[in-house]
Every structure is written in structure tokens, then in C-alpha cells.
C-alpha positions as CSV (number, residue, x, y, z in Angstrom):
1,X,0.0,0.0,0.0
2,X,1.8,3.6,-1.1
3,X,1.8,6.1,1.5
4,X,-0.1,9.4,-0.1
5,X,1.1,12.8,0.7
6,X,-0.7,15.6,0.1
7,X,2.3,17.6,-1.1
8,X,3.8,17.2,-4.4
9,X,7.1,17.1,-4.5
10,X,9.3,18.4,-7.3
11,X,10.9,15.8,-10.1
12,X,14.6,15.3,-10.4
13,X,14.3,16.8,-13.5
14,X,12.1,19.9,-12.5
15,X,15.0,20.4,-9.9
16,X,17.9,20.2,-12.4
17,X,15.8,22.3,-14.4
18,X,15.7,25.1,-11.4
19,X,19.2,24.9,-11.1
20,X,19.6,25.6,-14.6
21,X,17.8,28.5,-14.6
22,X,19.1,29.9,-11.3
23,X,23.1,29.8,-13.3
24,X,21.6,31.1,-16.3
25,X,21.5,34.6,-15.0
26,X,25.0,34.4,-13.2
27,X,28.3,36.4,-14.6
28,X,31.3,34.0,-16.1
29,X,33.1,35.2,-12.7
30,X,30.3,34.2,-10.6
31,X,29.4,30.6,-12.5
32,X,33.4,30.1,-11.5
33,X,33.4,30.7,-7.9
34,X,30.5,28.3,-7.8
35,X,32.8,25.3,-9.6
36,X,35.1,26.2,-7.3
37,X,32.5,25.8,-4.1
38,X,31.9,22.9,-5.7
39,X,35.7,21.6,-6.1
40,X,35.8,22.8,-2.4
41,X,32.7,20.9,-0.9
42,X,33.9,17.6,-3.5
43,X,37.6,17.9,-1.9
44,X,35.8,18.0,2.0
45,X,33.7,15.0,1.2
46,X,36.3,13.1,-0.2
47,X,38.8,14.0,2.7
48,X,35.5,12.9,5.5
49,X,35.3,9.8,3.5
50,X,39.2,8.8,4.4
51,X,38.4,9.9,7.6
52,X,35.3,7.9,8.2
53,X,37.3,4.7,6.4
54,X,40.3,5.0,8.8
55,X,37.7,5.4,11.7
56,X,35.8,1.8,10.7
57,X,39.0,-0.1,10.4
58,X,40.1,1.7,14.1
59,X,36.1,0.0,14.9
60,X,36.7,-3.1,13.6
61,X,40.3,-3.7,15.2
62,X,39.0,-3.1,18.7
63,X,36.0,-5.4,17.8
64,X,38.7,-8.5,16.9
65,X,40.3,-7.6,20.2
66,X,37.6,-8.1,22.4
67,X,36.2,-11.0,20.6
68,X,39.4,-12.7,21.3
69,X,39.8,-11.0,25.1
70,X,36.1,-12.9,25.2
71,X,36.9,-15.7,24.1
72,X,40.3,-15.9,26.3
73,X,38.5,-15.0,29.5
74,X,35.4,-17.2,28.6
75,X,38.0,-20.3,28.2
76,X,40.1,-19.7,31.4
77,X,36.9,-18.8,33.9
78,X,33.8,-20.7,32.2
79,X,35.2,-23.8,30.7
80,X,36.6,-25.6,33.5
């Protein structure tokens, strides 16, 4: 069953098309400091992502530890 709103919400391509009109009106000096927000924002994600991988390897190299710490206690104090 599809959940009706009653709010219509804009296409991908009515948004693009937005967009498109909203640079159409911008100076050559203008459409290039937005590339270059957009280089900036691109260079920000790409340097969170790294981050964020380095940060779930960190995760998942404590995890192996204190399976193994389990497993080592749960083999010297339960299986007697």
C-alpha cells in the first residue's frame, strides 16, 4: 500500500531544471566561484570519507580484540 502525501514534491528533473535557470543569469566570474565551491565541498567529502574509512578499520580492530579477550576469558573462567 503507497503512503499518499498531500504535497507534491518536485521531479529530479524539474529540480535540475531550477538549477539551470538559477546559473543562467550568473556572470562568467560568478558561475566560476560556484565550480570552485563545488571543487571545495567535493575535496571536504572526499577527505570525510578517508576519515570515516580509517575510523571503521580503528572500529573493527578493537571489535577482533575483544572478541578474542572474550573468548580468552570465557576459556580460562567458564570452561573448566
Amino acid at each position: 500500500m503507497a503512503f499518499s502525501l498531500g504535497i507534491r514534491f518536485p521531479s529530479e528533473a524539474d529540480a535540475i531544471r531550477k538549477q539551470v535557470q538559477a546559473q543562467a543569469g550568473k556572470s562568467p566570474g560568478q558561475k566560476f566561484l560556484a565550480a570552485l565551491d563545488v571543487l571545495d565541498v567535493a575535496e571536504k567529502f572526499s577527505r570525510a570519507g578517508t576519515i570515516r574509512l580509517e575510523q571503521l578499520k580503528i572500529h573493527a580492530r578493537l571489535e577482533e580484540d575483544w572478541q578474542r579477550r572474550m573468548k580468552e576469558f570465557i576459556k580460562q573462567h567458564v570452561a573448566d
